[in-house]
N, C-alpha and C positions, 0 to 999 in steps of 0.2 A: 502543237499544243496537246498536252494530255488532257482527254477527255474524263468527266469525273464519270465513275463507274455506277451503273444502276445502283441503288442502294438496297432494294428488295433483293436484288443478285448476292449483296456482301450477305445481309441479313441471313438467306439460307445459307451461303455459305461459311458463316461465321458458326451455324446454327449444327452444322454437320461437323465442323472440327472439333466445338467444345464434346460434342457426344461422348467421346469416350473417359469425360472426368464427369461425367452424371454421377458414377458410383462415389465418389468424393468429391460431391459437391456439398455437403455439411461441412469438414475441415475447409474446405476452401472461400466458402462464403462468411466462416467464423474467421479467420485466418485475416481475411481481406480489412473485415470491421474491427477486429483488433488493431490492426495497422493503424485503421483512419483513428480509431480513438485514443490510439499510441501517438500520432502525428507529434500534437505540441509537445509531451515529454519527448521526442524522439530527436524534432529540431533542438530541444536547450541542452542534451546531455552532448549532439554534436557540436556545441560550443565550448566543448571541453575534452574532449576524448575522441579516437575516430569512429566514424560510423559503424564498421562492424562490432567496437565495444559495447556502443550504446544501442544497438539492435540486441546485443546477447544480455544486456541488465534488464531492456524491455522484456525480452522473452523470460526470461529469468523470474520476471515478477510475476508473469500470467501465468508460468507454469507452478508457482509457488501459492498464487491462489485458487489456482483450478485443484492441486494436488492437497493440502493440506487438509481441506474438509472432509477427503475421503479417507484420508489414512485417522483423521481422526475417527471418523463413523466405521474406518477397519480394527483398529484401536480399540476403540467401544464395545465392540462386535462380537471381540473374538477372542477374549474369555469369555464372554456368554452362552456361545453356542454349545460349547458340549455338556453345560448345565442344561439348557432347553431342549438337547435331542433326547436327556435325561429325564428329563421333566414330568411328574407324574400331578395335574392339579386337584386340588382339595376337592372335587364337586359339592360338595353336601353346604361345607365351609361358601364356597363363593356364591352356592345359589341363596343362602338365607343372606347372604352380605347385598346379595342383586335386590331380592326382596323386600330388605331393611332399607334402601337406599333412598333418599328425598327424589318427590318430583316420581320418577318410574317405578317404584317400589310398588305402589298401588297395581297398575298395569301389569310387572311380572309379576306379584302372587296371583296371580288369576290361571298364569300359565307357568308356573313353577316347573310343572314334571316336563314341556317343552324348553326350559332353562338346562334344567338337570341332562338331559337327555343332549341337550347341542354341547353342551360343557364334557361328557363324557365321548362326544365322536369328535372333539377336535382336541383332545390333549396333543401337544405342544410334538411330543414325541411319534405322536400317528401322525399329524401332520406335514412331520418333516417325512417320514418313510411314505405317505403317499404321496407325495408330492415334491421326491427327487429329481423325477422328468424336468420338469421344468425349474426347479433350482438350478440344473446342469445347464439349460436353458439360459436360464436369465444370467449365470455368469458366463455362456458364450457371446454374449449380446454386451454385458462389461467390457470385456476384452477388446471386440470391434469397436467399444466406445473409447476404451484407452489409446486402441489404436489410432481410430482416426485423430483424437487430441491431441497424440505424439506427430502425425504428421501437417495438424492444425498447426503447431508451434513450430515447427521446421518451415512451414510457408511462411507462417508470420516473422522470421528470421530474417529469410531472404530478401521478403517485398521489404523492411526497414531496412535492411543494409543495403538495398541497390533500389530506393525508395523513386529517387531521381529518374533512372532510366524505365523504370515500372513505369512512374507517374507517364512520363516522355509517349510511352508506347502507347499507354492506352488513348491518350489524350492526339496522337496521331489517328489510331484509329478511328474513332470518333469524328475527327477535323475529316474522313474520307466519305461520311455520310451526310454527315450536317456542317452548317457553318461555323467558324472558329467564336466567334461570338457567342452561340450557342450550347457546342462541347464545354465553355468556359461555366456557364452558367449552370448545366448538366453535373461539371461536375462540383462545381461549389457546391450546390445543393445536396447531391448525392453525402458529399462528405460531410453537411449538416446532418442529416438526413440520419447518415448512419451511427454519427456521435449522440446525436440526441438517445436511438436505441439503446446504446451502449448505456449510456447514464441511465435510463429506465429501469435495465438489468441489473447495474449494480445498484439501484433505490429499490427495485424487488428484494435483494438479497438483504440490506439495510435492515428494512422492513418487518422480514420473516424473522430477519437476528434478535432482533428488539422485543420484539413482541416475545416468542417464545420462550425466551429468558425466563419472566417470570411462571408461565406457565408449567415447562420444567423443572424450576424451582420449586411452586410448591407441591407438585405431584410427588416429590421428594423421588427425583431419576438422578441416581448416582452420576457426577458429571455432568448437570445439568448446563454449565456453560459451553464444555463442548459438544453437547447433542443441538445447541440452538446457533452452534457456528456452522453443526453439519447442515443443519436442516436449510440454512439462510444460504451459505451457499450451492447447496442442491438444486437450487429454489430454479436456477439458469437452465435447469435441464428437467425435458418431461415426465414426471413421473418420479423425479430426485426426493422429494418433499414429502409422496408417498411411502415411499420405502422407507425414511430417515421416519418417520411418526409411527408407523406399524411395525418398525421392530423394536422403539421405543414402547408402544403397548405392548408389546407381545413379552416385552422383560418384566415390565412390570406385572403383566397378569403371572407370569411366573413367581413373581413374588409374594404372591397374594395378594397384591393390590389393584384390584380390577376394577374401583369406578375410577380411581388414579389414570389409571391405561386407558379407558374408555375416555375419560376429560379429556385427556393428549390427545387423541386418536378426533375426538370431534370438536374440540376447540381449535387445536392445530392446522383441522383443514378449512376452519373459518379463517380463520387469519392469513392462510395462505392464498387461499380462493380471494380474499378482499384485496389483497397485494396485487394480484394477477389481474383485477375485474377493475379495480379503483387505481390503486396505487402507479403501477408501472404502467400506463396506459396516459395518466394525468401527467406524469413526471417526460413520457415521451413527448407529450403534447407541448408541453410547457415549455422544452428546450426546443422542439422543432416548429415552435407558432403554428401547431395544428389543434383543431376539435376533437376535443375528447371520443365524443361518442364515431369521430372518423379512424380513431390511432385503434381503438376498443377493436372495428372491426377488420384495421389491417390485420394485427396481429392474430383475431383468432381467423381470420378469410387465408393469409399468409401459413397458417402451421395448416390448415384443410388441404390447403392448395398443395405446396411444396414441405411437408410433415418439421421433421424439427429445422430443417433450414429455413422454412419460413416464418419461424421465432424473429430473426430478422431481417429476412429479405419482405417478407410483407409490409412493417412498418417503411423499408427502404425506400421500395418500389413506391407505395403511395404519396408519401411524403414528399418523395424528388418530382413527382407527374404532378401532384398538386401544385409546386410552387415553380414549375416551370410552365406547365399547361394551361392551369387555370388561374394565376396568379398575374397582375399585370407589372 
């Protein structure tokens, strides 16, 4: 008779194999919840075509809406920039417009010559020259971002086209620590767990699309429908929504139009902050029969803990522990 093996034994040892995919553990935890939230589309399209087709139309889609909001915000971008390394702004002109403005206008004429004076050390063009370093920067960190996506969608390939023996193996391993009645529940849940996420993130992106629409619109930002598709799908990534709203103001103060810029710049991060704090948090909840104020603190305890992969492995982790631990 095989004797069943310590389980703390597998655990470290399970624990020292994965080690060397910590460095791609974002693609690969993204990669996995794609799959589960691809599942039903993945089973109906294999009622018509073979598996590896209908793994490459899935991946096809994710890759088509992960990609488009950026080429459009690179699209947007890039006639602008060598107008803005250009850029020389009005000072005199923006600070009586700061001045004249409802609501703060009282406040800055008090401190006009400190208007004037932050207006002339940050034209648009000294900006850019002192602050190369880290533009060089920030597009080394794109790069690693596209890359990891490109090999985000390569796993997500595989585990749909060999969905079966994936599922097979892991559901083995699992049946080596715990009971088969258990792994089974473990992993229903899990796959609730991590579909629920998934639809959160795309009711975040929903969300941000909607709302900024007409905010964009009436700041009058050339393109304002594709600047609230960039921003809405950005929304899935940290710091996406930042970027996409401040270099929307930073066009528009180019243009002279700087309570325009400023409205974007602090309206936009209301709306996205309300997304993040209210929106996708209730929408997780909703689909995974969790407390809100429980889902609120997966997700921001989850990105502390494990940084962007725990966008959702936090919601995962608690949601699956909740309804198989404490759940009767």
């Amino acid at each position: 008779m095989t004797r069943r093996l310590d389980p703390w034994f597998l655990a470290l040892l399970a624990g020292l194999g994965l080690l060397p995919f910590v460095p791609f553990a974002v693609p690969i935890v993204a990669a996995l919840a794609l799959a589960a939230a691809s599942l039903p589309l993945q089973t109906r399209l294999e009622m018509r075509m073979p598996s590896w087709l209908a793994a490459s139309l899935v991946t096809l889609g994710w890759l088509l809406l992960a990609a488009l909001p950026l080429m459009a915000l690179a699209a947007l971008l890039a006639p602008a920039l060598p107008r803005l390394a250009q850029t020389n702004l009005d000072v005199e002109a923006l600070t009586r417009a700061a001045v004249n403005a409802p609501w703060i206008g009282p406040l800055l004429q008090s401190h006009q010559d400190a208007v004037r004076n932050w207006l002339a050390e940050n034209q648009p063009s000294l900006l850019l020259r002192h602050h190369i370093a880290e533009i060089r920067t920030l597009g080394e960190h794109v790069l690693a971002l596209l890359m990891h996506a490109a090999l985000a969608l390569a796993i997500l390939w595989a585990v749909l086209w060999q969905r079966a023996p994936v599922a097979h193996a892991l559901r083995s391993s699992l049946c080596r620590v715990v009971s088969p009645a258990l792994a089974d529940r473990v992993e229903r849940e899990a796959l609730v767990a991590t579909q629920a996420t998934i639809v959160g993130s795309l009711g975040l992106a929903l969300w941000d699309t909607l709302l900024s629409l007409p905010l964009f619109a009436f700041a009058g930002m050339p393109r304002w429908y594709a600047w609230s598709v960039a921003v809405g799908m950005l929304s899935v990534i940290p710091g996406g929504t930042g970027i996409a709203l401040v270099s929307a103001a930073a066009l528009l103060a180019t243009q002279g139009q700087l309570l325009p810029g400023l409205a974007v710049l602090a309206l936009g991060h209301v709306i996205t902050l309300s997304g993040d704090v209210l929106v996708k948090p209730k929408l997780i909840g909703t689909a995974g029969h969790a407390p809100f104020l429980l889902v609120l603190l997966a997700i921001f305890g989850g990105l502390a803990m494990f940084g962007m992969v725990g966008l959702i492995l936090g919601p995962v982790l608690v949601l699956t522990a909740r309804a198989v631990v404490f759940e009767d």
